[in-house]
VONULO-430150 format. One record per residue: x, y, z of N, C-alpha, C in turn; residue number from 1. Coordinates in steps of 0.05 Angstrom, whole numbers. Layout:
REM residues N
+--------+--------+--------+--------+--------+--------+--------+--------+--------+-----+
:    n_x :    n_y :    n_z :   ca_x :   ca_y :   ca_z :    c_x :    c_y :    c_z : num :
+--------+--------+--------+--------+--------+--------+--------+--------+--------+-----+
:      X :      Y :      Z :      X :      Y :      Z :      X :      Y :      Z : NUM :
...
+--------+--------+--------+--------+--------+--------+--------+--------+--------+-----+
//
This chain:
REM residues 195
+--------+--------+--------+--------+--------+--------+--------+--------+--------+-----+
:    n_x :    n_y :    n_z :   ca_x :   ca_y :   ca_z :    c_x :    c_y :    c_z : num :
+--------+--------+--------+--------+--------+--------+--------+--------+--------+-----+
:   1949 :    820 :   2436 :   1951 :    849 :   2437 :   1979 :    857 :   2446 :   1 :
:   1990 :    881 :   2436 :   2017 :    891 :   2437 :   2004 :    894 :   2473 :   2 :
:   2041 :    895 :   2488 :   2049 :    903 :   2507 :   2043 :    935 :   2514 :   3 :
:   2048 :    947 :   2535 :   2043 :    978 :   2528 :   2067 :    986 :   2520 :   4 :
:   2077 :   1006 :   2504 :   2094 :   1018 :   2491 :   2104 :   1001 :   2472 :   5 :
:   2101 :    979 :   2464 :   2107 :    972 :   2437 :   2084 :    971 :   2421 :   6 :
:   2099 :    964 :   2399 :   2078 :    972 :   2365 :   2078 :    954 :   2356 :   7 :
:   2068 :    943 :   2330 :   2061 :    930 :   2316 :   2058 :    943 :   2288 :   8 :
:   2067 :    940 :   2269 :   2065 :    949 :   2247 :   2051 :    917 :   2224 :   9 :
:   2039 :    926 :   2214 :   2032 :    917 :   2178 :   2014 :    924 :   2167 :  10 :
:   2025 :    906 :   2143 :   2007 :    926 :   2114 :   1998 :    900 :   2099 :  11 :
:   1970 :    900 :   2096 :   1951 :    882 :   2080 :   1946 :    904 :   2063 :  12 :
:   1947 :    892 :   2037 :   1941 :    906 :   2005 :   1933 :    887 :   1990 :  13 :
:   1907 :    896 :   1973 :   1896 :    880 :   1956 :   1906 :    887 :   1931 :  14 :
:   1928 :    895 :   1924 :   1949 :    906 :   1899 :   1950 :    870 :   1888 :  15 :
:   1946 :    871 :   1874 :   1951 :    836 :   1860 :   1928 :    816 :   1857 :  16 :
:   1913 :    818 :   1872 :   1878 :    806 :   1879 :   1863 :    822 :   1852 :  17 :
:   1837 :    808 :   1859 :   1815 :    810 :   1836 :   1793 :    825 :   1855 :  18 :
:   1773 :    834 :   1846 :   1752 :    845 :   1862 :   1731 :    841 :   1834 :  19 :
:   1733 :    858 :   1808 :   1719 :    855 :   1777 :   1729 :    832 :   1771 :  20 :
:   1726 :    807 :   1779 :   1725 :    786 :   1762 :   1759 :    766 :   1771 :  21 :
:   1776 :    775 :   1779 :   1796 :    761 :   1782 :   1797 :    741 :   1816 :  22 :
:   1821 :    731 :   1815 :   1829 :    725 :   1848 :   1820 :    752 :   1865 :  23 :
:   1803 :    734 :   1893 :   1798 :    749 :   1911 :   1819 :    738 :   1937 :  24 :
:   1845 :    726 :   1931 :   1866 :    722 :   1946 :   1876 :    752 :   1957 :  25 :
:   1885 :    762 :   1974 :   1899 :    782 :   1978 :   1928 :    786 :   1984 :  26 :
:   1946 :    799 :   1980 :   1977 :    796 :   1992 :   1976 :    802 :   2002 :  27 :
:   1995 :    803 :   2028 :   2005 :    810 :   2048 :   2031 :    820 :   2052 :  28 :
:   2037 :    844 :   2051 :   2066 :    852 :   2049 :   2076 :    859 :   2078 :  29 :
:   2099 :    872 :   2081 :   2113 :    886 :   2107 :   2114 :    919 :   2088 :  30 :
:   2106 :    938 :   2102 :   2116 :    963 :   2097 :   2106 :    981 :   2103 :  31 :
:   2100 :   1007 :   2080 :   2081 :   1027 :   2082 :   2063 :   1032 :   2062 :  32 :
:   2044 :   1027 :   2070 :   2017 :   1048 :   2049 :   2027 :   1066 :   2042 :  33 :
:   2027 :   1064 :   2009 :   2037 :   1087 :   1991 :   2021 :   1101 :   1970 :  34 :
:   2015 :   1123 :   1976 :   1990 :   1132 :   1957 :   2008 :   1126 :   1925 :  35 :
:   2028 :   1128 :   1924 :   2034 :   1121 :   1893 :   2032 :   1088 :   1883 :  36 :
:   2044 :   1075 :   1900 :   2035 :   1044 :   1906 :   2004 :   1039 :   1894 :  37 :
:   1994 :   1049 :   1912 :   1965 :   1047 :   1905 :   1949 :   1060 :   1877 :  38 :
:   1960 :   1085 :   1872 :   1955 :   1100 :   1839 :   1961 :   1086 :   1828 :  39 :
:   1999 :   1075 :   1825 :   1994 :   1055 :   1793 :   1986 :   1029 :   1798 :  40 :
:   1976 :   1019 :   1824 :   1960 :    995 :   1820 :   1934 :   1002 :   1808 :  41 :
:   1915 :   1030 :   1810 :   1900 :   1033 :   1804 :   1897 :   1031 :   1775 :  42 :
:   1913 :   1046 :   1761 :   1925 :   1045 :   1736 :   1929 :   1020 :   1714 :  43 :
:   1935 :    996 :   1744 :   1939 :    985 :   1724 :   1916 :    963 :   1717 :  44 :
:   1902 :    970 :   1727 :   1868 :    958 :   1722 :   1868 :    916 :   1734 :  45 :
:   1885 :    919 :   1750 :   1890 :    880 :   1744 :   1871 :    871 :   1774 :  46 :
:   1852 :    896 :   1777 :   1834 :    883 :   1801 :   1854 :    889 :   1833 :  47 :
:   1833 :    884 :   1852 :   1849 :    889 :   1878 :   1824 :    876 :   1897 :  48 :
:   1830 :    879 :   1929 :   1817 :    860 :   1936 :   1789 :    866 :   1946 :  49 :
:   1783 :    893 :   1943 :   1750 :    898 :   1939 :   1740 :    903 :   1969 :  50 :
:   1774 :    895 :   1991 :   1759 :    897 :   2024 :   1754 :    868 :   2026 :  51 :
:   1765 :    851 :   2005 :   1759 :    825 :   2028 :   1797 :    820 :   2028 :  52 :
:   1810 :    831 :   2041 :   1837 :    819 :   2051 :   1827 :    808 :   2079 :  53 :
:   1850 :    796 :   2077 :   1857 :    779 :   2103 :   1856 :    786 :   2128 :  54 :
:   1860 :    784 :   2152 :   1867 :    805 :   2177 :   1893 :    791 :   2175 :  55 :
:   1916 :    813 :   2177 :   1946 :    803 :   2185 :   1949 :    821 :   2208 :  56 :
:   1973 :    795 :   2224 :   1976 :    807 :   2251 :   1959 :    820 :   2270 :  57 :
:   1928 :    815 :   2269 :   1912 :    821 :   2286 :   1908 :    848 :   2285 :  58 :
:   1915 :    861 :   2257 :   1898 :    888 :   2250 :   1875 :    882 :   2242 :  59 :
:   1861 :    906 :   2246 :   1830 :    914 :   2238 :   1825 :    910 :   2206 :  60 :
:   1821 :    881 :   2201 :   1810 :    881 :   2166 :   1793 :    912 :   2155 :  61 :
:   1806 :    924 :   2128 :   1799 :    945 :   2118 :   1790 :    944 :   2094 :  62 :
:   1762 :    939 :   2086 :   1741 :    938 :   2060 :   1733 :    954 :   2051 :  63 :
:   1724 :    947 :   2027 :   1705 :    968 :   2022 :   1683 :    964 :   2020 :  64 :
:   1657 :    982 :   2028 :   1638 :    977 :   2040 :   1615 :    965 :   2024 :  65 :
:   1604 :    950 :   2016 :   1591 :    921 :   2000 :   1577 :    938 :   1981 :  66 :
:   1557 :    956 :   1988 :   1539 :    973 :   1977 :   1547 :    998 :   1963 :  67 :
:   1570 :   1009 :   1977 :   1586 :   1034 :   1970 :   1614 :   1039 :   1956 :  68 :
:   1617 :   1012 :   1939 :   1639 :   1008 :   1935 :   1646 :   1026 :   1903 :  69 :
:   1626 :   1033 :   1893 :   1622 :   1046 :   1869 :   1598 :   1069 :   1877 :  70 :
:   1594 :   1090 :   1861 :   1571 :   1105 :   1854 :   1571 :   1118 :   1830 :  71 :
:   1553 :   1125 :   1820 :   1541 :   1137 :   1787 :   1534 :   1158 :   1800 :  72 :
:   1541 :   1183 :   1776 :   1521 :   1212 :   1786 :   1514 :   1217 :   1762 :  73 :
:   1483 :   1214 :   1766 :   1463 :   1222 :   1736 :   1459 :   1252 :   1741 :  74 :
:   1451 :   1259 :   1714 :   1437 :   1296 :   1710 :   1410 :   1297 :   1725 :  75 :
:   1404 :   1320 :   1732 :   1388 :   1316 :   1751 :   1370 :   1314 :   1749 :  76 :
:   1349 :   1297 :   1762 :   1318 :   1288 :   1756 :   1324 :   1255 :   1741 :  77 :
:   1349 :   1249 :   1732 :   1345 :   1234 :   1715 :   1356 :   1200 :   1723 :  78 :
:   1363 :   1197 :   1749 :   1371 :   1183 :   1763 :   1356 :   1147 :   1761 :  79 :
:   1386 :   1141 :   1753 :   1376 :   1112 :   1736 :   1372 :   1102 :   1711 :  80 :
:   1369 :   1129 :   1690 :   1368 :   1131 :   1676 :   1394 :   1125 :   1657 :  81 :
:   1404 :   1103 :   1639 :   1434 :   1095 :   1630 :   1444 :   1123 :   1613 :  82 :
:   1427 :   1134 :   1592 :   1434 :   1157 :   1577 :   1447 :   1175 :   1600 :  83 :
:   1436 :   1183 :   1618 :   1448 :   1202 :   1630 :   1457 :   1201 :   1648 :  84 :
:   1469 :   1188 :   1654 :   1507 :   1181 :   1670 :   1521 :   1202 :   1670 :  85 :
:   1524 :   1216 :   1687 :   1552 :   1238 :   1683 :   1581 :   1227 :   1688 :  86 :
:   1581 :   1213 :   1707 :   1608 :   1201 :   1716 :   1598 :   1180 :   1732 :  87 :
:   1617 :   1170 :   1736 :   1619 :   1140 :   1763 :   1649 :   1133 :   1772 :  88 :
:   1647 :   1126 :   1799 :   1673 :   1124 :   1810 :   1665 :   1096 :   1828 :  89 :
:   1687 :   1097 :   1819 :   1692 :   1060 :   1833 :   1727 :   1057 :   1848 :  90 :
:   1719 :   1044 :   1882 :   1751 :   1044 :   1891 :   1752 :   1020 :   1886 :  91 :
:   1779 :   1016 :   1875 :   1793 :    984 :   1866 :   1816 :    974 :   1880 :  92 :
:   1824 :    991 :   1899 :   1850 :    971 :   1908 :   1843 :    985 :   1940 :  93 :
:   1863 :    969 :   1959 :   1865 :    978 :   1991 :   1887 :    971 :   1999 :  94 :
:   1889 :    984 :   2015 :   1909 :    975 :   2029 :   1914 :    983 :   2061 :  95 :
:   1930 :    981 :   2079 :   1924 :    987 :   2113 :   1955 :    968 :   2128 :  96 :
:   1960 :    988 :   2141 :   1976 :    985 :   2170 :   1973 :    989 :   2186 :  97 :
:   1972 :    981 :   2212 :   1969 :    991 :   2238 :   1988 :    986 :   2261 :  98 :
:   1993 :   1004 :   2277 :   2003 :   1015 :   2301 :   1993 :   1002 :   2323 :  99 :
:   1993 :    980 :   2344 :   1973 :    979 :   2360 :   1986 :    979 :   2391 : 100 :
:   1979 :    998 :   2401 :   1985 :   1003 :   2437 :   1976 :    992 :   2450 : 101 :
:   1979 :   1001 :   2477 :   1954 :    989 :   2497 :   1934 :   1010 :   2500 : 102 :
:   1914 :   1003 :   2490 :   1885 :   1018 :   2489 :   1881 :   1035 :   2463 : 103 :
:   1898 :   1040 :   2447 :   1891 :   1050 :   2420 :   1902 :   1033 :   2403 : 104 :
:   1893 :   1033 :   2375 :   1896 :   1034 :   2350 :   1898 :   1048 :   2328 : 105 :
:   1929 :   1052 :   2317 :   1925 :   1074 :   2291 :   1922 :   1051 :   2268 : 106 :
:   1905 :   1059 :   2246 :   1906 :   1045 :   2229 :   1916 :   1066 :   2205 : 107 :
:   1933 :   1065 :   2186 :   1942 :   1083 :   2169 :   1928 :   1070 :   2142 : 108 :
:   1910 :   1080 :   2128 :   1894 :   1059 :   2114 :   1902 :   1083 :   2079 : 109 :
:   1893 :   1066 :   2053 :   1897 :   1080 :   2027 :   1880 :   1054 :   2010 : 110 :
:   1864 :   1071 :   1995 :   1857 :   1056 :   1970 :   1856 :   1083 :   1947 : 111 :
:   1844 :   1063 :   1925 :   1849 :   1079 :   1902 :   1831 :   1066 :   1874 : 112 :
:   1827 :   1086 :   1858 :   1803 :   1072 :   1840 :   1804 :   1094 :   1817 : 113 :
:   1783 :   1097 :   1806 :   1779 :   1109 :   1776 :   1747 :   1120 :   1785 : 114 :
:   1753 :   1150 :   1762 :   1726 :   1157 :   1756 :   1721 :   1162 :   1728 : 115 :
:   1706 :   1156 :   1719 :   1693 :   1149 :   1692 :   1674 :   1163 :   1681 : 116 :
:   1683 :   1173 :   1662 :   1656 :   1193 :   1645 :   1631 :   1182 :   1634 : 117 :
:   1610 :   1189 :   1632 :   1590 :   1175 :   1623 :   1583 :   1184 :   1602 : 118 :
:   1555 :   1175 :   1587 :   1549 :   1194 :   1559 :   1541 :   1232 :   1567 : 119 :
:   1539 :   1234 :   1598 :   1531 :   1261 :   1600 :   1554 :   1282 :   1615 : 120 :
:   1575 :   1263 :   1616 :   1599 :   1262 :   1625 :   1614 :   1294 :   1618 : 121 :
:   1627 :   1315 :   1629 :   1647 :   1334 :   1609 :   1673 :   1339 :   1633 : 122 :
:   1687 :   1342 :   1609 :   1710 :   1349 :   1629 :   1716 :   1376 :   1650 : 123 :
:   1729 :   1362 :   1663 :   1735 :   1383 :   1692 :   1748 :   1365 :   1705 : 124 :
:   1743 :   1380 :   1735 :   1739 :   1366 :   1758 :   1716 :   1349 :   1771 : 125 :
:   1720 :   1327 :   1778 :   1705 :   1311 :   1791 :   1708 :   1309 :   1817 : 126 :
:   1687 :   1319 :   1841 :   1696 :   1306 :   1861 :   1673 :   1294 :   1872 : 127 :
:   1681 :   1276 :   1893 :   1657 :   1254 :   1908 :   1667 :   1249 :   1935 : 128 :
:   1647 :   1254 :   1957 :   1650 :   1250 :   1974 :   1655 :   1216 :   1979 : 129 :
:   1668 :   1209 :   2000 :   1671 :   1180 :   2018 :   1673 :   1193 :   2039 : 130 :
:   1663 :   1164 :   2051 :   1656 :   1158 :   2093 :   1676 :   1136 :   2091 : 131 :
:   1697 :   1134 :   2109 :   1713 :   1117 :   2122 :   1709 :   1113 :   2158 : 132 :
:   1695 :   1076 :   2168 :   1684 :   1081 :   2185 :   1694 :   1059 :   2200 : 133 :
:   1685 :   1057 :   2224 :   1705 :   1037 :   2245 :   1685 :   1020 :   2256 : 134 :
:   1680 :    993 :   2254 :   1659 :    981 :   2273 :   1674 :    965 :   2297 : 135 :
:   1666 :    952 :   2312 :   1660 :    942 :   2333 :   1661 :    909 :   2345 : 136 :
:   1662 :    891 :   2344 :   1654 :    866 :   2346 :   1619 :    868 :   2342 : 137 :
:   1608 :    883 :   2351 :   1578 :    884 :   2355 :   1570 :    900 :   2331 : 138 :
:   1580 :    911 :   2310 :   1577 :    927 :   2289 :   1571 :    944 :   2301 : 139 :
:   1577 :    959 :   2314 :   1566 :    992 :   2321 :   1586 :   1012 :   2317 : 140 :
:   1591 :   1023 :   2303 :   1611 :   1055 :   2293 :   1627 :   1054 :   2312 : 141 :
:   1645 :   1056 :   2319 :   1658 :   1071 :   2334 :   1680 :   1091 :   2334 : 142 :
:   1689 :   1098 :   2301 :   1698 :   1118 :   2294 :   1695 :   1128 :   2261 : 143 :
:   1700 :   1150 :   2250 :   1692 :   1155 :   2225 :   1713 :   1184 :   2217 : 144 :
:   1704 :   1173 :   2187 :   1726 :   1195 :   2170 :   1714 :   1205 :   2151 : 145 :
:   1706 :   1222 :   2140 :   1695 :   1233 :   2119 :   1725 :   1255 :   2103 : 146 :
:   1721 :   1243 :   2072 :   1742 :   1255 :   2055 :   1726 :   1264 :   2030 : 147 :
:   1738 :   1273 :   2018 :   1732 :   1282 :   1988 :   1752 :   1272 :   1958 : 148 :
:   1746 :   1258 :   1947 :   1768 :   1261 :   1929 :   1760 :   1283 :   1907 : 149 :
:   1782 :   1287 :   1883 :   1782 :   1311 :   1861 :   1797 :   1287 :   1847 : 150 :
:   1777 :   1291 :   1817 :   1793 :   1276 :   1796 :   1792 :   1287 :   1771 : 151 :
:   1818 :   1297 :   1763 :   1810 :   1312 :   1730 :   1805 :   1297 :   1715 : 152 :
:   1782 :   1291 :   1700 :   1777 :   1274 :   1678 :   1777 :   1296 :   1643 : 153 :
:   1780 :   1291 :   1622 :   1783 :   1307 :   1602 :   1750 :   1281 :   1577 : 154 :
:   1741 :   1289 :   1557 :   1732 :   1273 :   1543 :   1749 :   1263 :   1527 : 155 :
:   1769 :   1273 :   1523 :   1794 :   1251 :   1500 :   1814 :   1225 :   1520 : 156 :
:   1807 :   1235 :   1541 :   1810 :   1212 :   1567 :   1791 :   1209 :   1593 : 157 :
:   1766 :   1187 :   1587 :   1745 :   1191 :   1594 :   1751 :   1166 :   1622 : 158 :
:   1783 :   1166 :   1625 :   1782 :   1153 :   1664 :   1803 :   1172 :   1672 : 159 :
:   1796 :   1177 :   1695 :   1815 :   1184 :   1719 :   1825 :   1171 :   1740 : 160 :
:   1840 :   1164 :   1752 :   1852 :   1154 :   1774 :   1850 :   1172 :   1799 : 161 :
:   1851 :   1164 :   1819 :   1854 :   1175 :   1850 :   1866 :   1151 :   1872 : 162 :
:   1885 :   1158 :   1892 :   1896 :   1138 :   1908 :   1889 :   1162 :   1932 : 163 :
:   1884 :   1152 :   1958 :   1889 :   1165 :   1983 :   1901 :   1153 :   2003 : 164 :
:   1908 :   1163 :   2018 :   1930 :   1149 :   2035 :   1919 :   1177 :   2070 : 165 :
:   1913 :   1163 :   2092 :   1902 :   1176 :   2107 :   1905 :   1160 :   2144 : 166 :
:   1905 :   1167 :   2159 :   1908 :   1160 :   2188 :   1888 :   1155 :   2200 : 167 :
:   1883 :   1146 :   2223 :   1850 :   1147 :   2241 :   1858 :   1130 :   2255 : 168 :
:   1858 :   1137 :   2285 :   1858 :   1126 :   2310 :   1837 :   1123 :   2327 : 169 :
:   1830 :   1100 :   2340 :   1807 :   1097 :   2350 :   1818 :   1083 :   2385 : 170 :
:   1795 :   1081 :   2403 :   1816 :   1062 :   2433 :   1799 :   1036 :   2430 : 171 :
:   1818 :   1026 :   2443 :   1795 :    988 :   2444 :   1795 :    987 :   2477 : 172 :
:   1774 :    982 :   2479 :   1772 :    971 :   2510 :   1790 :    950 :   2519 : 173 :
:   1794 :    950 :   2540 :   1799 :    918 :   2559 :   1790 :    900 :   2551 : 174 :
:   1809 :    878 :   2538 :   1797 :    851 :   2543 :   1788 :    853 :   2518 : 175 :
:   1787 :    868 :   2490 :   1779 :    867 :   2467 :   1804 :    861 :   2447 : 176 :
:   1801 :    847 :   2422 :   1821 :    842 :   2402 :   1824 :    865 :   2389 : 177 :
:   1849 :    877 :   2368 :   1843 :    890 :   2346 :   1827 :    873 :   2322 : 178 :
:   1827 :    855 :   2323 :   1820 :    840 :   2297 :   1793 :    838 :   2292 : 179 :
:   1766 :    842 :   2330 :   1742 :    841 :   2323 :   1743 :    866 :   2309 : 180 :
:   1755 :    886 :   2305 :   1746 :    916 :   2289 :   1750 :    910 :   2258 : 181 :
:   1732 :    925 :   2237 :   1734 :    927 :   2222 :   1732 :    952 :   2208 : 182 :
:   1748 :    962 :   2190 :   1750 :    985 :   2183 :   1740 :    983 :   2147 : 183 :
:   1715 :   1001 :   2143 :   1702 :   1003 :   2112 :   1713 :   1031 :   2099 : 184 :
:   1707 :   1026 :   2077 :   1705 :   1057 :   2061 :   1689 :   1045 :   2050 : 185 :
:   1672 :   1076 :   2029 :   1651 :   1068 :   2015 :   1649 :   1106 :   2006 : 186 :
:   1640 :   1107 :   1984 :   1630 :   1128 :   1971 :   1602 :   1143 :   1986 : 187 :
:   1600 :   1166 :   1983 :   1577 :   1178 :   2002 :   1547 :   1175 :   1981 : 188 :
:   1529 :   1154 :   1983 :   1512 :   1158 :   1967 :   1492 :   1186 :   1971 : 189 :
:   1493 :   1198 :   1989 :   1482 :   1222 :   1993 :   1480 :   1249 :   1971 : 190 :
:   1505 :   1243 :   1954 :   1503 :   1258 :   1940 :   1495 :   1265 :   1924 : 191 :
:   1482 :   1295 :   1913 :   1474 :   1308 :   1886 :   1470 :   1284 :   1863 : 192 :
:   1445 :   1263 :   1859 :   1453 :   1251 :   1831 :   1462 :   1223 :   1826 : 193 :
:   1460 :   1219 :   1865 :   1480 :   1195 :   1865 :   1454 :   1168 :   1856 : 194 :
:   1458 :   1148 :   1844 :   1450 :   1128 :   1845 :   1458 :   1099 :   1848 : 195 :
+--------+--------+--------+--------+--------+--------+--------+--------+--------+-----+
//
């Protein structure tokens, strides 16, 4: 653990990794989480690491959440149903740096993914809630982020892209690592349709 008043910086990104089918290796760079970094990795469809990177330098490993890592929103009543798919969004890449003090941790975290029209699909705006959440050595919460993304999708271009790039500081006790914490995202299945 850092000294008090010094920092620690890095950035684990699954920019280069597989999650749909490729290498689940992750890179490890030095820098900053870049929401554009992360868009045209999204873009460029070659997989990312799905939340299984590495822990570098004794930051808080940042996944995505096993169950939540995609969601479908069907028309309503009709949930499960393949015909009626309106959209689906899936996050495909991550990435994360952190700050670490004595007694806090910033983690500066970004992923990024596509939303996809279905056969009941029309264009607009799309948006879908995500929970970004902090566990514990013992898995128990200990901090949380709730966002929204917005994605214009059109029917003569039936994906959209989204990257976010966002902050969240949490404290660690005495005598605890950053590295037992783990930090998820995951899509809000709560929502309108979700399946």
């Amino acid at each position: 653990m850092a000294a008090g008043g010094c920092g620690m910086s890095s950035l684990t990104s699954g920019i280069g990794g597989g999650w749909f089918g490729g290498q689940d290796a992750a890179k490890t760079q030095v820098g900053s989480v870049s929401q554009d970094q992360l868009l045209a990795a999204a873009k460029s469809d070659v997989g990312g690491s799905g939340g299984f990177a590495e822990v570098a330098h004794g930051c808080p490993r940042f996944q995505v959440s096993s169950r939540e890592g995609y969601v479908t929103i069907y028309e309503a009543g009709r949930v499960g149903d393949g015909l009626a798919v309106m959209h689906r969004g899936e996050i495909t890449k991550t990435a994360r740096e952190c700050q670490i003090e004595q007694g806090m941790i910033t983690v500066k975290y970004g992923f990024s993914g596509r939303v996809l029209l279905g056969p009941k699909g029309r264009s607009g705006r799309v948006t879908l809630p995500l929970n970004v959440y902090v566990t514990d050595a013992k898995r128990e919460k200990v901090a949380n982020d709730k966002l929204r993304i917005d994605v214009d999708v059109v029917l003569d271009k039936p994906i959209g892209y989204f990257s976010v790039v966002r902050t969240l500081s949490f404290p660690i006790p005495e005598g605890t690592r950053p590295a037992e914490y783990e930090v998820y995202v995951g899509f809000d299945r709560g929502a309108p349709g979700a399946g």
